[in-house]
C-alpha positions, 0 to 999 in steps of 0.5 A: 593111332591105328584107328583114327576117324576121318571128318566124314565120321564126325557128326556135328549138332547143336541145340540152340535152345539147350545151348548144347553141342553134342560131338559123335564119331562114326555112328551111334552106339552105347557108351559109358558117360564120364562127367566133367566138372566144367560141363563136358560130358565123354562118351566112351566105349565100354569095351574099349575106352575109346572116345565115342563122342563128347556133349558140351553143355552151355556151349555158347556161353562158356565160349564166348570168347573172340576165338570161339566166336569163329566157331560160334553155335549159330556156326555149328547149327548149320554143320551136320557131317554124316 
């Protein structure tokens, strides 16, 4: 894939209070949102379709499992990748 994002371009947040994580490759700009049954909402460029970022609703709680529980919110409330 000719235009893969590095780790630098990945921004990463949480919203304790919403139990929301938003996921942002490279830097904001205005997406079409596709709706997921299971809460995940992908942002896309309009132009190109390419994924621009993700927002996982009830994050905490739809994984809570022991795996997740390595990249827990409280994980994610300290990361924010610029």
């Amino acid at each position: 894939m000719d235009r893969q994002k590095t780790a630098s371009q990945l921004r990463i947040s949480y919203d304790k209070e919403a139990d929301v994580l938003y996921l942002s490759i490279g830097a904001p700009k205005k997406a079409i949102s596709d709706i997921e049954e299971n809460g995940v909402i992908i942002r896309r460029d309009p132009n190109t379709n390419h994924v621009l970022g993700l927002t996982i609703i009830d994050f905490a709680r739809n994984f809570s499992t022991e795996k997740a529980k390595l990249i827990s919110p409280h994980l994610f409330g300290q990361l924010q990748f610029a």
